[in-house]
C-alpha positions as CSV (number, residue, x, y, z in Angstrom):
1,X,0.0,0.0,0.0
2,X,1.3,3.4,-1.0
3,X,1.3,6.6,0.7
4,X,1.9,10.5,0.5
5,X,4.1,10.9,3.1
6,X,4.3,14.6,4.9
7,X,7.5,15.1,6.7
8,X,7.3,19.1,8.4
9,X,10.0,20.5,10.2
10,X,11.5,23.7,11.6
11,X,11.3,26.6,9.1
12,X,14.6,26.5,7.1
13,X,15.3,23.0,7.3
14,X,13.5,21.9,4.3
15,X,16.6,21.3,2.5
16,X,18.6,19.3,5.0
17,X,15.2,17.4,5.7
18,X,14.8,16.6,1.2
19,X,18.3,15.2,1.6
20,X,17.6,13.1,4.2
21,X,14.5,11.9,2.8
22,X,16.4,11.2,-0.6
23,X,19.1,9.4,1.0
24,X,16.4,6.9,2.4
25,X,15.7,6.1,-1.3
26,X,12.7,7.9,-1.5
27,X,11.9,11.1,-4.1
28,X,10.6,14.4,-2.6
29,X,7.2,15.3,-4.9
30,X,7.0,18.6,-2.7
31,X,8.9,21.4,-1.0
32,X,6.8,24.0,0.8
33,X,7.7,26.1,4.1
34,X,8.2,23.1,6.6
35,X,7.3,20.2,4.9
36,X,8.7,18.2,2.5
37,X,6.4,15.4,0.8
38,X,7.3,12.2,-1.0
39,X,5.6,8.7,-1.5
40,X,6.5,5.6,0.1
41,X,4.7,2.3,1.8
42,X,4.1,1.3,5.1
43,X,8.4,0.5,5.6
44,X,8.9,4.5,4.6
45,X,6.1,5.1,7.1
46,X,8.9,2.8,10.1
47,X,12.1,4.7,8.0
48,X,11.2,8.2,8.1
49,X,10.2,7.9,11.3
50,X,13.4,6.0,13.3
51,X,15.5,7.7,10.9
52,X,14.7,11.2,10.0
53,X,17.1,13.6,12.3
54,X,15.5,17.1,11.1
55,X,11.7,16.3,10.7
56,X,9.4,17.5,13.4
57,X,6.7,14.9,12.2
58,X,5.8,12.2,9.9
59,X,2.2,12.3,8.4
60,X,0.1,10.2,6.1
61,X,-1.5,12.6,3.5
62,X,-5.1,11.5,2.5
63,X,-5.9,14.5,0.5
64,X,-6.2,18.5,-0.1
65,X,-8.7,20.6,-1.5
66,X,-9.4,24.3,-1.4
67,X,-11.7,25.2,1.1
68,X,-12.6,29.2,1.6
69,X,-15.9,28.2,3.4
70,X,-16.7,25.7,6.1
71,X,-19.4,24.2,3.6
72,X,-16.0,23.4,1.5
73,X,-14.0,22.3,4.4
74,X,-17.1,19.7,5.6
75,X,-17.5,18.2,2.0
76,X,-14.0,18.0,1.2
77,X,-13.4,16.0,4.3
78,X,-16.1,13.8,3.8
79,X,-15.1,12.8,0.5
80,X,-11.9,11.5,1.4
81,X,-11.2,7.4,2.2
82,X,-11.2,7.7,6.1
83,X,-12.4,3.8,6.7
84,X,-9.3,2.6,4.4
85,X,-7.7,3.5,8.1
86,X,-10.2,4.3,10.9
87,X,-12.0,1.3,12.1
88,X,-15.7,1.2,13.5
89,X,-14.3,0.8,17.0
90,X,-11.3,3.1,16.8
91,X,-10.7,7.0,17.8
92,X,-9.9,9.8,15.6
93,X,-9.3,13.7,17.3
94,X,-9.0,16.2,14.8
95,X,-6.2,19.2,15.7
96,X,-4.9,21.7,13.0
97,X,-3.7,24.9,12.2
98,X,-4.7,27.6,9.7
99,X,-2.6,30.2,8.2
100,X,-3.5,33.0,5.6
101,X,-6.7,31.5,5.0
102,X,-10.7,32.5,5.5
103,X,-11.6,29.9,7.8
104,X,-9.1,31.6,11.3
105,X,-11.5,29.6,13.7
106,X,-9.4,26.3,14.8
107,X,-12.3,25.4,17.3
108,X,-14.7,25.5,14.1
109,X,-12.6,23.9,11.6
110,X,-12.4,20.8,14.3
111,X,-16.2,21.0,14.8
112,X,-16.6,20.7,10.8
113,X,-13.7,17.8,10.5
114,X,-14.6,15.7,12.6
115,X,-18.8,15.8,12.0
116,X,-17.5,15.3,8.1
117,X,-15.2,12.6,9.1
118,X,-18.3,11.1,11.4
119,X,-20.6,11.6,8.4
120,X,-18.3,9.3,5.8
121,X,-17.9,6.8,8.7
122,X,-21.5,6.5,9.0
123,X,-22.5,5.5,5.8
124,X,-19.5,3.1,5.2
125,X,-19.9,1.3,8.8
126,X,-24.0,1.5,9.7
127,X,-23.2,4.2,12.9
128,X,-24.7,7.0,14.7
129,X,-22.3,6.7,17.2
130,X,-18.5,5.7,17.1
131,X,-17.0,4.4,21.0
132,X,-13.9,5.5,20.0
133,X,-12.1,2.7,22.4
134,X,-9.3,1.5,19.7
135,X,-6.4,2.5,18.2
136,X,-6.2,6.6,18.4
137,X,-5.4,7.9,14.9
138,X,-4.4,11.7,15.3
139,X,-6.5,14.1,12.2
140,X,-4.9,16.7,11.5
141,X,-5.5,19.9,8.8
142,X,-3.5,22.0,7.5
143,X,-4.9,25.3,5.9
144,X,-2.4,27.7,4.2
145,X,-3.9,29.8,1.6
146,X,-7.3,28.4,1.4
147,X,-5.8,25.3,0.7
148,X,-6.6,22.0,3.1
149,X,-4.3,19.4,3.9
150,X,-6.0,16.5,5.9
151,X,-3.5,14.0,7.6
152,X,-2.8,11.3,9.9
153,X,-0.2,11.5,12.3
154,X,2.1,8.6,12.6
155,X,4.7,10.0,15.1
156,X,3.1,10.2,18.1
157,X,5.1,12.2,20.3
158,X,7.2,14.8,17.8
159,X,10.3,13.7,16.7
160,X,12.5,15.9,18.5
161,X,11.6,14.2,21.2
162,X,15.0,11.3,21.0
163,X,14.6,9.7,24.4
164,X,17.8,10.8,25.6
165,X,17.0,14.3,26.8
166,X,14.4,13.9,30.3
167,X,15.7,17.1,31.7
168,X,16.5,20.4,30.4
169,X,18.0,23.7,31.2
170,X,15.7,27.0,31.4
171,X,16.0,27.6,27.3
172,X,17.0,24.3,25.5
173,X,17.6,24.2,21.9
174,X,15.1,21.5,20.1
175,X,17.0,18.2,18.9
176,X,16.2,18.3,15.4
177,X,17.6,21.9,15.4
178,X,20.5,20.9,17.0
179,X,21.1,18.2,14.2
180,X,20.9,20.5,11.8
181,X,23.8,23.0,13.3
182,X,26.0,19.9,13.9
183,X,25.4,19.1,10.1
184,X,25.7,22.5,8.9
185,X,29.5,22.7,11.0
186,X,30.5,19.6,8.8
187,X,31.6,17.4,11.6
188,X,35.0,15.4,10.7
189,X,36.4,13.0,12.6
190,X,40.1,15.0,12.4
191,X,38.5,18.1,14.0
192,X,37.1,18.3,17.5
193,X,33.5,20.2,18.0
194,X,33.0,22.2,21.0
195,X,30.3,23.5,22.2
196,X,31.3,26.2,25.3
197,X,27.6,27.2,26.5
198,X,26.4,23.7,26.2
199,X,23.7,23.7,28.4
200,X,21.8,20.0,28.3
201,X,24.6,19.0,26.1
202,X,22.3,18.9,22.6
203,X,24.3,19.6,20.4
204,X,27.5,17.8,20.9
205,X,25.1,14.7,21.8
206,X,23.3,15.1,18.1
207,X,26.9,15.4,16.3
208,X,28.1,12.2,18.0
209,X,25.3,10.0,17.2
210,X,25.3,11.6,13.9
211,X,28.9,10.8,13.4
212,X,28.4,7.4,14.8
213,X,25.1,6.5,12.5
214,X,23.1,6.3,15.6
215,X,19.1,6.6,14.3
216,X,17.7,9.7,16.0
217,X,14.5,7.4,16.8
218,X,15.8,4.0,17.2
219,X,15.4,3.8,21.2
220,X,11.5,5.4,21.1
221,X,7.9,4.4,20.0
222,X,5.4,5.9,17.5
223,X,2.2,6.1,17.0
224,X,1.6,4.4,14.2
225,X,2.9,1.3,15.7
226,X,0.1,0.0,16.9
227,X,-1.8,0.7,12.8
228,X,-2.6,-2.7,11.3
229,X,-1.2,-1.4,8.0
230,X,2.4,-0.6,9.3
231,X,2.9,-4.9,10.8
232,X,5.0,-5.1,13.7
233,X,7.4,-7.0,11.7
234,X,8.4,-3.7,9.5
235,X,8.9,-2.0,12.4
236,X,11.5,-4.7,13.7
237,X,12.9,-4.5,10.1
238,X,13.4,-1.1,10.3
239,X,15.2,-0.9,13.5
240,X,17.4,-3.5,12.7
241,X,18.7,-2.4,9.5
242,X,19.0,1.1,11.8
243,X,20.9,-0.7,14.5
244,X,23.3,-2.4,11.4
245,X,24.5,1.3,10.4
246,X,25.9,2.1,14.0
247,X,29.8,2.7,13.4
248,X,32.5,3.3,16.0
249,X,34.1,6.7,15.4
250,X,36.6,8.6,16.3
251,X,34.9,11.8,16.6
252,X,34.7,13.8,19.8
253,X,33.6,16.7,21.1
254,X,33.9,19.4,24.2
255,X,30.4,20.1,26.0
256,X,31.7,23.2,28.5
257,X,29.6,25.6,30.2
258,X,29.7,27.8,33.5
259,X,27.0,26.1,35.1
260,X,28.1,22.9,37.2
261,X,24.1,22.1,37.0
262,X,23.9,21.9,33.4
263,X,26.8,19.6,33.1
264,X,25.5,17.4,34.8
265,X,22.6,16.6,32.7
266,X,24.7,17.1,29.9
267,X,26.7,13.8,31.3
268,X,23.2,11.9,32.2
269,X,21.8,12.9,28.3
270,X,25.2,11.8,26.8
271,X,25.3,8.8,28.8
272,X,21.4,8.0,27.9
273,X,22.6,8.6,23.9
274,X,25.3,6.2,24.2
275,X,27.6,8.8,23.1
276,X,29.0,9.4,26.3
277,X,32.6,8.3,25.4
278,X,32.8,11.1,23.0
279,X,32.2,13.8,24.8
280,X,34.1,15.6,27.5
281,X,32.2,17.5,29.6
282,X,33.4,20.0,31.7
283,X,33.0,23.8,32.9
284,X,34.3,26.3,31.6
285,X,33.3,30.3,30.6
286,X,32.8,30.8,27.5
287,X,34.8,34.1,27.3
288,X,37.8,32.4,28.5
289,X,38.8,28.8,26.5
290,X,41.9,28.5,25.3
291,X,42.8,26.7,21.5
292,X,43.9,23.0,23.1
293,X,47.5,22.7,21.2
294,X,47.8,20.9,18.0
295,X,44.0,20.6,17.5
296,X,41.7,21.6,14.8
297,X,38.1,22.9,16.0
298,X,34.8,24.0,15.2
299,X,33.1,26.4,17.8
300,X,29.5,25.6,17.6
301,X,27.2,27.4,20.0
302,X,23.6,28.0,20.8
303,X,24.2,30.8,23.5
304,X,21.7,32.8,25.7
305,X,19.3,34.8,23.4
306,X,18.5,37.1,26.4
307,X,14.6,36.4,25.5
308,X,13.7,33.2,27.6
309,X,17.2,33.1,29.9
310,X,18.6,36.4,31.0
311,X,18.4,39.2,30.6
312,X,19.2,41.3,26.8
313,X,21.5,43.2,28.3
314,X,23.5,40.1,30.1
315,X,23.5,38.5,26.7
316,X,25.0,41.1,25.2
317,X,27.7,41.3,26.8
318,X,28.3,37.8,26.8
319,X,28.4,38.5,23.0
320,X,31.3,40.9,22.9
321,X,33.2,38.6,25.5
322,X,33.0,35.6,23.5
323,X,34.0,37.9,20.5
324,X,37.3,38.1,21.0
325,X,37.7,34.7,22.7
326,X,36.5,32.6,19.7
327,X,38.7,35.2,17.1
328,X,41.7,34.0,19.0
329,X,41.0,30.5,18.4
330,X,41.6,31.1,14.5
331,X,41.5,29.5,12.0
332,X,39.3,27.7,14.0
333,X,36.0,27.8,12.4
334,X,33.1,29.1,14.1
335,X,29.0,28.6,14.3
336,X,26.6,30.7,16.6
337,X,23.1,30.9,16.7
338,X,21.0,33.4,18.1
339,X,18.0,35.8,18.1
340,X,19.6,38.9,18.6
341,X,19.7,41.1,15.5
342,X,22.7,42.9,16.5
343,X,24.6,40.1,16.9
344,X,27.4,40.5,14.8
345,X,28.3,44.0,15.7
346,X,28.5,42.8,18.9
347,X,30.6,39.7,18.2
348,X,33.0,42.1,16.6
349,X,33.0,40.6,12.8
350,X,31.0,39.7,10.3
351,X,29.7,36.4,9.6
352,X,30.9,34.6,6.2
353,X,27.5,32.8,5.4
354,X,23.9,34.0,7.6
355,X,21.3,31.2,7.5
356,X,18.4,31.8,9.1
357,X,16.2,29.0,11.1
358,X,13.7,28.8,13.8
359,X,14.5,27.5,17.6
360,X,10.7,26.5,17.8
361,X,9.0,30.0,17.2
362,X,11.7,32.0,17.9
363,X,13.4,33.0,14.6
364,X,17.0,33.0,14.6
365,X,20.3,33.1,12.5
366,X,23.2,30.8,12.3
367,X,26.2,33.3,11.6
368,X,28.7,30.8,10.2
369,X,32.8,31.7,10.5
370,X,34.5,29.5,7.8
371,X,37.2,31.9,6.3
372,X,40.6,33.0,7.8
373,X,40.4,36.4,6.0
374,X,38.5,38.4,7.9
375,X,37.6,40.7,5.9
376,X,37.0,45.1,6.3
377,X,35.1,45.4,9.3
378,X,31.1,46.8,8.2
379,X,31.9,46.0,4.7
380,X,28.6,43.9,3.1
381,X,30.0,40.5,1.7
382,X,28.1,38.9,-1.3
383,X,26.1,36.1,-1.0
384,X,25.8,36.1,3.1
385,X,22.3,34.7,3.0
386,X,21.3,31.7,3.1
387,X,17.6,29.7,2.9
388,X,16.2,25.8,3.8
389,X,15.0,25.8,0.6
């Protein structure tokens, strides 16, 4: 049985997330902000979801339609094959989100999904009433531009959510996020990553399971484990053939910060991620490493945006101290994300290459330090800006 697959994800890792999906063996039909789509059968369904380190969710697409009135959004709905996957017995809560569209009323768009959905049902199964005691299928919509997208979801929790990661400091950076600055920094096996505000540890932890070919959702459970379409025995499949790319590595990576707290469940996460032999953790301010002799480096950093930790101010100043303490490290290259629109003036230099990305709702930018020459302080450099597309 064949599928349209969704995969969404953070806004401006579309690309990264096509890559990925490609690399599976599967083609990419669709690129629009935040989700990529492609076609595959109930083993792509197991795949995408153990596998996929920058996707946020993996849905099953049953159709789209344009719908500028809820009359449109209730017969669209109901013309779609919901009982090819919802049984008689099983349950089916409708969430969803709408965005430049007519219909702005998510409690009303629910109302008229799920009576639509109940309305199909009906006639296929001889109801009035469904118990809604079995297997929970998750109905979502999607409405951008008048245009509905009705799914299943066959996550479960999100994606981001590894396993490895039970506590957090005050402003963690999400896991698929994290993935996607390791992957950006070009991790190498000859060159040592460290992260100096590491907080939970996320970020070294995703570059060594990364480097290692440890699946992102190998040691977790999904939703759609429990369809009959997706057998148990795919899923075993797919976690074995997972389990069969693990590689030792020789990668390694610092995870420093100036809070004793945080490095300690930077140590629990890493231990939980089975990375832990590849990361030292220790504590250290930022504003004051030192280049370890001999050793190439990458500085990559998600430090305090001054919007959920700190104050604006505090981070500020944190920026112009680490300035000058990650130039010394040349040619060391460097990666920083952050919130803060100034942050380059702060940091003292401008970034080579500006991508931005999204830490959950918060929009940031990855300034990226890849070249020794420096460049004229203020001058504009071509071609700065980068997209996920």
């Amino acid at each position: 049985m064949k599928f349209e697959l969704v995969a969404t994800c953070l806004f401006g890792l579309e690309k990264l997330l096509g890559e990925e999906i490609e690399e599976l063996g599967y083609e990419k039909t669709s690129v629009i902000d935040g989700r990529v789509s492609f076609f595959g059968d109930a083993e792509a369904v197991a795949l995408a979801n153990i596998k996929l380190r920058f996707a946020e969710r993996v849905y099953i697409k049953l159709g789209g339609f344009r719908a500028e009135s809820f009359d449109a959004l209730f017969e669209g709905v109901r013309a779609l094959p919901w009982e090819e996957f919802i049984g008689k017995c099983d349950a089916f809560p409708v969430k969803g989100h709408s965005v430049r569209s007519a219909l702005v009323s998510i409690p009303d768009c629910q109302a008229i999904v799920k009576k639509a959905i109940v309305t199909r049902l009906s006639q296929v199964y001889g109801l009035q009433i469904f118990p809604e005691t079995g297997v929970k299928y998750q109905v979502v919509f999607f409405l951008l531009n008048n245009e509905a997208a009705l799914m299943i979801d066959t996550s479960g929790d999100p994606l981001y959510k590894r396993g490895y990661r039970r506590e957090t400091g005050d402003a963690p950076i999400r896991e698929t996020l994290a993935a996607a600055i390791a992957k950006l920094s070009r991790p190498r096996e000859e060159v040592l990553l460290w992260d100096p505000m590491c907080g939970s540890g996320t970020i070294a932890i995703e570059a060594a399971m990364m480097m290692r070919g440890i699946a992102p959702g190998v040691r977790r459970s999904f939703a759609a484990e429990r369809y009959p379409f997706v057998p148990e025995a795919v899923w075993n499949a797919a976690r074995e053939e997972a389990r069969e790319e693990e590689h030792p590595s020789a990668f390694r990576a610092y995870a420093s910060d100036i809070d004793p707290a945080m490095l300690s469940l930077a140590e629990d996460n890493a231990r939980r991620a089975g990375v832990a032999d590849a990361i030292k953790v220790f504590r250290a301010d930022a504003a004051l490493i030192r280049k370890p002799e001999g050793v190439r480096g990458t500085i990559v950093t998600n430090p305090p945006y001054g919007e959920r930790l700190g104050s604006l101010r505090e981070a500020e100043q944190l920026y112009r101290r680490i300035g000058g303490a990650f130039r010394a490290l040349a040619p060391w290259q460097v990666y920083v994300i952050t919130s803060h629109p100034a942050f380059e003036k702060l940091y003292g230099r401008r970034a080579d290459k500006v991508r931005k990305l999204y830490n959950g709702m918060i929009p940031c930018y990855l300034y990226q330090y890849f070249k020794n020459d420096r460049g004229a302080e203020g001058t504009e450099k071509p071609d700065r800006r980068e997209t996920g597309k």
